[in-house]
N, C-alpha and C positions, 0 to 999 in steps of 0.2 A: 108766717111759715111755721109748721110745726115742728116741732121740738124731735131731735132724730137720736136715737140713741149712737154713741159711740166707743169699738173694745178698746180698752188704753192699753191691753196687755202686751203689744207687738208696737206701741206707738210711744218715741224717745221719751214725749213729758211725761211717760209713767214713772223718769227715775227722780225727779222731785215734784209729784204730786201724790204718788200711789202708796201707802199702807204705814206703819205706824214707824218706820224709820225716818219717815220724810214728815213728821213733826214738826221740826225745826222750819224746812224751806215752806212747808203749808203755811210756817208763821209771816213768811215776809210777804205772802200774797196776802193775807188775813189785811197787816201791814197799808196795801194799797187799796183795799176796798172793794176786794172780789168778794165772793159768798163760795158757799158749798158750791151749787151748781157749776157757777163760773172755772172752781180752781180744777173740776175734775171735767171739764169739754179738752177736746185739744186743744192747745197753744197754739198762737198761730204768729207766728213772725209778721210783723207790716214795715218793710224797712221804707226808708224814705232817705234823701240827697238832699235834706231840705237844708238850706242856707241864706243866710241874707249876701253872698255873694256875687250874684247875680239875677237876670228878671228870669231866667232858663229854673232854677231851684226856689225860688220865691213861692210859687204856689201850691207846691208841693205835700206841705204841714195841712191845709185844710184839704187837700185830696186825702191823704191817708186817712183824716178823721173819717168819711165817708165811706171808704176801702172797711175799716171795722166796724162801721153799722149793719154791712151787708155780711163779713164773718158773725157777727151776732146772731144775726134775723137767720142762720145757716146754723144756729148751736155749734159755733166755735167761740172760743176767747184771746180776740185780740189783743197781741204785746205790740205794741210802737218801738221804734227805735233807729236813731238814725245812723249813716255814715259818711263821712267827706266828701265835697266834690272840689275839684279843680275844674276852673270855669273856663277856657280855652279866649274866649274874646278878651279875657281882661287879661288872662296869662300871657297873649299873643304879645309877638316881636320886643320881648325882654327877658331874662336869666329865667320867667317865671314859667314858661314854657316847657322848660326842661321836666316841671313836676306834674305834667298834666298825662302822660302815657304812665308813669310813675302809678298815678293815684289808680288809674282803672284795676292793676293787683292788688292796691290800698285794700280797696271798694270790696272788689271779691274775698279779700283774707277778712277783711273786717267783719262782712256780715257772715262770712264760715264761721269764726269765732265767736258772734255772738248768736250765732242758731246753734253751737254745739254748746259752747257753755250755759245756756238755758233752757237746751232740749226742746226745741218748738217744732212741733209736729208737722209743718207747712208754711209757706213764704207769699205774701206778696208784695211784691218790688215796686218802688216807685222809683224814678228817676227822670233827669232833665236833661243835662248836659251831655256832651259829646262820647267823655270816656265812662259816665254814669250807667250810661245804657248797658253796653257791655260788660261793664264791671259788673252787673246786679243780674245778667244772666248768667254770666262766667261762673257768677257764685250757685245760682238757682241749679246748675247742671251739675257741680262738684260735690254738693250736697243730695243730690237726688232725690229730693223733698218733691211732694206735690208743691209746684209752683205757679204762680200767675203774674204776668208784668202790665205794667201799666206806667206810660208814657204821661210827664206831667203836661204834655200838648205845646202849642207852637208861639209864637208872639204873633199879634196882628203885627200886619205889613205899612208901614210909614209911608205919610203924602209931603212932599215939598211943599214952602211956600210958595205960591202964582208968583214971584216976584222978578224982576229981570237977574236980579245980579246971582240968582241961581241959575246954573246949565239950563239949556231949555229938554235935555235927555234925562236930566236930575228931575225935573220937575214930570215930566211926563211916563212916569214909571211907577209902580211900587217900590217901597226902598225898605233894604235891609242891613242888616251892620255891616256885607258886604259891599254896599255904596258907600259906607264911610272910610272903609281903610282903602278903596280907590278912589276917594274927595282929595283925601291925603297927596294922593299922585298928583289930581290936579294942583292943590296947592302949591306942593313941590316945584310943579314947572311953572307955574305963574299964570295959569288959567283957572282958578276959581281965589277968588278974596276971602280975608279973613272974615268979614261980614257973612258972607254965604258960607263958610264951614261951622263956622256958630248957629245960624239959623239949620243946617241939616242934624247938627250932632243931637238937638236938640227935641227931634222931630222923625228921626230916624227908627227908634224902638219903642215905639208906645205904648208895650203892653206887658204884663209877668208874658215869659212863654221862650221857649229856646229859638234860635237864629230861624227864618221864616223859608230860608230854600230849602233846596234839599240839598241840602248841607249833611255832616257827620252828624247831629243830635237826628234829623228826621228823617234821615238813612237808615240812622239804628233803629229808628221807631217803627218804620217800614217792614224791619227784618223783623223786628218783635210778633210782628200780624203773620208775616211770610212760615215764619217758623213754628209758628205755632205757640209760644209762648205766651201771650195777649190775647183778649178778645177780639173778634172782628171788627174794624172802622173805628177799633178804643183809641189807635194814634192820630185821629186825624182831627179833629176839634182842638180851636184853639186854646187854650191854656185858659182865658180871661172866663170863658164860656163856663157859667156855674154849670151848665147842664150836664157839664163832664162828669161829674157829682154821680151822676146816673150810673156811665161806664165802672166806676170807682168801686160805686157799692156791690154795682152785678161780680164785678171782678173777687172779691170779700164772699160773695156768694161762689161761684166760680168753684175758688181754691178751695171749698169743703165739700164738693160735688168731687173734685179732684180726691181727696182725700177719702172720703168714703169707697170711692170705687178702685184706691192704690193706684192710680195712673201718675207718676212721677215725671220729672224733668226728664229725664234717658229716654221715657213712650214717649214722647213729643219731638226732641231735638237728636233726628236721627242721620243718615247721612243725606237720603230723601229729603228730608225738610231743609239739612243747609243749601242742598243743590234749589230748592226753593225760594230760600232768601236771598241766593246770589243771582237768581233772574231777577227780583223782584228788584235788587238795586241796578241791575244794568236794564232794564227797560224803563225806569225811572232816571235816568242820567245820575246815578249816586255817587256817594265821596268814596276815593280813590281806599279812605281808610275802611272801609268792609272789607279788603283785600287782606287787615290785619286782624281784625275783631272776628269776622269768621272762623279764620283756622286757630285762634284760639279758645271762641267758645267750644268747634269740635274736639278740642285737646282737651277739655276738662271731661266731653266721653268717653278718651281714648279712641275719638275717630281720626285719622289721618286724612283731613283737608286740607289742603295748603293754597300757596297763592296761586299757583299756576293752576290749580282746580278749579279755583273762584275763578280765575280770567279764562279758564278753556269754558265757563258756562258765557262769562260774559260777552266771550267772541263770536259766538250762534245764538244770543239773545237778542232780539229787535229792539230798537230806543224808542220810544211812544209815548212818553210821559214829558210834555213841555214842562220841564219846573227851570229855575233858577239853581247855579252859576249860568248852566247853559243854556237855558230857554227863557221865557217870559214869566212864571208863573210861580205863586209862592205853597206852604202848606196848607192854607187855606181854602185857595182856589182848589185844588189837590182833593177834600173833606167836602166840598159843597160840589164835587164833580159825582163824589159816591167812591171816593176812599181807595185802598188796598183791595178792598173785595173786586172791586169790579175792574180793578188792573189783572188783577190774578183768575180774572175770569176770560177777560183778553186775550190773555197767557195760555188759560184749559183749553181756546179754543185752536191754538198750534201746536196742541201737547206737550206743552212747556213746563207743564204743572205735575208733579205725584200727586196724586187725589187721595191715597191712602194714609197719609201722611196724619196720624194725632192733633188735637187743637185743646185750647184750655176750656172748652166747653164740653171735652169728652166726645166731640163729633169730629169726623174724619172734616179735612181739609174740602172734598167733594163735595159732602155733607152742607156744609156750612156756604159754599159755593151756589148751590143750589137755592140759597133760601134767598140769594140776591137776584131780584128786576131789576136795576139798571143797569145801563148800557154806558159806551164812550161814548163823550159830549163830541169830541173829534174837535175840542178846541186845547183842553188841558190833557185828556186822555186820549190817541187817537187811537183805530181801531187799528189790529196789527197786523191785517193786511195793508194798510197803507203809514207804515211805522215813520218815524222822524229820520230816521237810518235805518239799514236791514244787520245792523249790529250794535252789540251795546255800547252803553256811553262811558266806558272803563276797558282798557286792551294791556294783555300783559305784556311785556315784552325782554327778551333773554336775548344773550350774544355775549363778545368776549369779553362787553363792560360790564354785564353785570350776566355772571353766571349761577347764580342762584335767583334769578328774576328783578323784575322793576315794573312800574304799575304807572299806567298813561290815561289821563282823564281825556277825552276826543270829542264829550256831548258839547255840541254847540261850534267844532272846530269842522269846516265844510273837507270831503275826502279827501278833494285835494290838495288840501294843506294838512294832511297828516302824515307829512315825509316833510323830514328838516335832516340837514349836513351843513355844518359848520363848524369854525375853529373854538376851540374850548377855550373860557377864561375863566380861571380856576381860582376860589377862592377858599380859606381853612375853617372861614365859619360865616354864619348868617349875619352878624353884625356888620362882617367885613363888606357882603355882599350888600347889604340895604346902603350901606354908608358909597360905594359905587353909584349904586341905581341911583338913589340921591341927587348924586353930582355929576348923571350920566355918563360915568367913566366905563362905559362900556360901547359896542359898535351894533348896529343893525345887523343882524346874521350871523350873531352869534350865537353859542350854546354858553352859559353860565354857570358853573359845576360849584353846590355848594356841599362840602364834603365836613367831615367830621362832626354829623351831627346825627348817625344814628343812634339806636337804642344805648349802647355799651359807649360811645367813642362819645358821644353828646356831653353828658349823657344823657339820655331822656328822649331824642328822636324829635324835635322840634316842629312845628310846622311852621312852613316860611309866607305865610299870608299876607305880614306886612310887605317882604320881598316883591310878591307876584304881585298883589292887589297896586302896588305902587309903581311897575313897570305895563299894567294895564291903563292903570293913571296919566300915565304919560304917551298913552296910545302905542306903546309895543309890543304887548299882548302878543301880538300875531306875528310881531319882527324879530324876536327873540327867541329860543327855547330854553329852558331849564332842566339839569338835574342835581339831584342829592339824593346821601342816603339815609335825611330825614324823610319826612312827611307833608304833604299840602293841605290845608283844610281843606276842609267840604268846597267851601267858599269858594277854592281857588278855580279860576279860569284861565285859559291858556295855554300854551304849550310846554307843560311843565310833568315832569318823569320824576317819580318818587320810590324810595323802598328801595332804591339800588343795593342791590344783595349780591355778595358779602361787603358788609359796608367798611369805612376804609379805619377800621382801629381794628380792624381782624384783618386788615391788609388785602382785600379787594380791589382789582383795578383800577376801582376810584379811587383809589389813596394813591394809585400811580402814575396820575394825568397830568399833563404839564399845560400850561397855556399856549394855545396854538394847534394841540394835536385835533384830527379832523374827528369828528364826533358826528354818526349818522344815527337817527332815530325816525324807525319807519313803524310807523303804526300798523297800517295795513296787514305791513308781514309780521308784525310780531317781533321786529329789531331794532336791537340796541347796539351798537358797536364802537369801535376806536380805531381809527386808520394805523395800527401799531401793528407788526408781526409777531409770533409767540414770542419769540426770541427776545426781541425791545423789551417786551413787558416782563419776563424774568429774569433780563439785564437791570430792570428798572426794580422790580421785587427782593431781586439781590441787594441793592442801593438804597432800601428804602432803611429809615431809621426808625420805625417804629410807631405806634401808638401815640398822638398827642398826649402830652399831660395835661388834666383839665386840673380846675381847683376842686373839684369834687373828691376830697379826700377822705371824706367819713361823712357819718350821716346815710337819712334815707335812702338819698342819690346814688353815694358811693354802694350801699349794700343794692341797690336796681341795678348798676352798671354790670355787679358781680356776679349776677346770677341770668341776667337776662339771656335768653337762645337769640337763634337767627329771625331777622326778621319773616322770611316768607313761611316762618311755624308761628307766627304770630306775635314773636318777640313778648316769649310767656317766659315765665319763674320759675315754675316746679314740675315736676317728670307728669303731673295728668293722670288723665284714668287708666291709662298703660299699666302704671306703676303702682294704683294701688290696692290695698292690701283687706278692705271693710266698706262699705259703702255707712254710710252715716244713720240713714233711716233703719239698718239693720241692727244695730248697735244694743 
């Protein structure tokens, strides 16, 4: 490629690389081995998630090397540089959880600060894990840097041993870490051996690459394409796949086309393109949390997307995409059907799509639409005149338990059993509730309320995986409902209500329910309720004592509990683009 000239006079790394004050900082790059040419191209941020903490952030370090061969071959010069991830399956169902909503502001303040204190002219994001994803757009939009994201891809899908003493449904399935935290259940009740969880645990995740349904990590990686931030089909290859190597470099190419022509995060991620990402998760049966990650990337525009935005798109979007908790099929199958593009093409053809919409290719969403032949296979993508359901696999739902909204995953739950009424058994935190499920101290027809574990009251907004996955285990999946006003992972399956807004350390309804009160939750219509009259509930508001005290006294935690908003704005930190006062790239 040839060598493009670029003006540094309007572009941030002009304030430590341009003219004879910046002496000094030209010496620390002299320092790593740059030359002339190199110190005076634009900078170009490469963050990365990369950790040895899990296979989701493992292969992340050798994608990025590829990400700046392609800002090279583009005359830019790439900086590397990492920032934390919390990995959600290993954080699952212990204190560890609490820091995994935590880390997605980490993510985004992290790499603000390290793109302002080094003035890098452009960004491209890598990431793997759940709250990765968003964290590293959240930041790409706050900055309003030419941006490009890239998805570090999926894990292949796990085979059972042929063996007897495995389930014969274990063995006949793909499997994902979501079949191990419901081996658990069986084990629990005394239908699967200790011999057969050793051989699944073992055999389960065999590859680098984030959880294999569509789950939270390949939800976000879905929105990534939907939105426009990502190249087209870059989420859909597995992780292990060097050829991803490809996507990577183009992507490095990408963000200096970006660059060149000032097309920023803000032309991309507009109010048009979230309403795009939010079909793209509900015709895909997506995790429940894009309900929170959208209306906070739109807060870092200053757009006002909320939950109920996201579930009024979700409620007139058709479900068409077989994947896993709720259907058969993993990210793979998903990639080798012909990706996002041709879901989204599905989608144009019910006018479900803005076609105007920016993309990190500098072509309109239309555009890019256009360049795709394939079609739904009608096994993992069906055509959307003949959809899985004639609405999405995500419904919000409002009433007098939860008045500021709550969020119902439905893919894979048949119509008619998306109405449950039953008596509440209320429990003050997730530990108390697994240690129940457990020792099935609960009844058939019941609702299980687990409360004090939103954003602020948590703190941290946990998700209760171990919970659900372990009462699916024991085959009550369908006999039980749940809510709280944590979170469920991707993962979860079931009849289970999340997000309950106002959650109950801000004294919400849910902090006012007793065990026994009759609890109805109708998908259909969009309701959540409590067999209570006003009156009960402000007798009971009056009587309430307040705010649990967690042990969360300082630290991280304590400073997230402090500042966090409500959850259906996204359960975000800082006032956003309303509020401020410089955009970054202008500086």
């Amino acid at each position: 490629m040839l060598k493009r000239p670029f003006d540094k006079t309007r572009l941030p790394s002009r304030h430590v690389t341009e003219g004879p004050e910046r002496a000094p900082h030209r010496s620390y790059m002299y320092a790593m081995g740059l030359g002339d040419e190199e110190i005076h191209q634009p900078l170009v941020g490469v963050a990365t998630c990369w950790n040895e903490a899990a296979p989701c952030n493992i292969s992340l370090s050798r994608q990025a090397q590829a990400v700046k061969l392609g800002v090279k071959a583009a005359s830019g010069t790439p900086r590397e540089f990492t920032t934390i991830t919390v990995t959600d399956g290993i954080a699952m169902g212990h204190e560890g959880m609490r820091s995994s909503l935590a880390s997605r502001e980490a993510i985004a303040d992290t790499v603000e600060l390290t793109m302002r204190g080094h003035c890098y002219d452009a960004i491209v994001g890598l990431a793997g894990c759940d709250k990765s994803l968003p964290g590293m757009m959240m930041a790409m939009v706050r900055l309003n840097t030419p941006s490009v994201f890239i998805y570090g891809g999926s894990i292949l899908p796990g085979k059972a041993p042929q063996v007897d003493e495995i389930p014969e449904d274990f063995r006949s399935r793909d499997l994902t870490v979501q079949d191990m935290f419901e081996a658990v259940g069986r084990h629990q009740n005394g239908t699967m051996s200790d011999a057969a969880l050793d051989m699944l645990e073992r055999v389960a995740c065999p590859s680098a690459g984030a959880c294999g349904g569509q789950f939270t990590a390949n939800t976000m990686a879905c929105v990534s394409e939907a939105i426009g931030l990502a190249l087209m089909n870059s989420s859909g290859m597995p992780a292990p796949y060097e050829s991803r190597d490809q996507y990577a470099e183009a992507s490095g190419q990408a963000v200096m086309n970006l660059l060149e022509k000032n097309i920023r995060a803000r032309d991309v991620v507009t109010r048009q393109s979230l309403e795009n990402a939010a079909r793209v998760v509900a015709c895909t049966g997506g995790s429940t949390n894009a309900g929170l990650h959208l209306p906070a990337i739109a807060h870092e525009a200053g757009i006002d997307f909320f939950l109920q935005d996201v579930c009024d798109i979700f409620r007139d979007t058709p479900y068409f995409v077989d994947l896993k908790p709720g259907g058969a099929y993993v990210a793979k199958d998903l990639y080798d059907a012909g990706g996002i593009p041709v879901v989204m093409k599905e989608l144009r053809k019910a006018g479900l799509i803005h076609q105007d919409c920016m993309t990190a290719t500098g072509r309109s969403i239309g555009e890019e639409l256009d360049l795709i032949d394939r079609e739904a296979d009608g096994k993992v993508i069906y055509p959307i005149e003949n959809p899985l359901t004639k609405t999405g696999g995500v419904v919000g739902l409002k009433g007098n338990l939860a008045p500021e909204g709550a969020i119902v995953k439905v893919a894979g739950i048949p119509t008619n059993h998306q109405r449950f009424v039953g008596p509440a058994r209320v429990f003050d935190c997730e530990e108390d509730a697994f240690e129940a499920v457990k020792a099935r101290g609960y009844e058939e027809g019941e609702v299980i309320v687990i409360r004090n574990e939103g954003p602020a009251g948590g703190p941290g907004m946990r998700e209760m995986l171990s919970t659900t996955a372990a009462l699916s285990g024991q085959g009550m999946g369908k006999k039980v409902a749940l809510i709280t006003d944590g979170r469920f992972s991707g993962a979860t399956r079931g009849f289970c209500v999340g997000h309950v807004g106002p959650e109950a350390a801000q004294g919400g309804p849910i902090a006012l329910l007793k065990t026994g009160d009759i609890i109805t939750i109708d998908a259909p219509n969009g309701e959540i309720s409590v067999d209570l009259t006003d009156e009960e509930l402000a007798t009971r508001k009056a009587a309430w004592s307040g705010p649990r005290d967690t042990i969360y006294a300082s630290g991280a935690l304590w400073k997230y509990a402090q500042l966090v908003g409500a959850t259906y704005k996204g359960a975000v930190t800082h006032p956003g683009g309303d509020a401020e006062k410089h955009i970054y790239m202008d500086l």
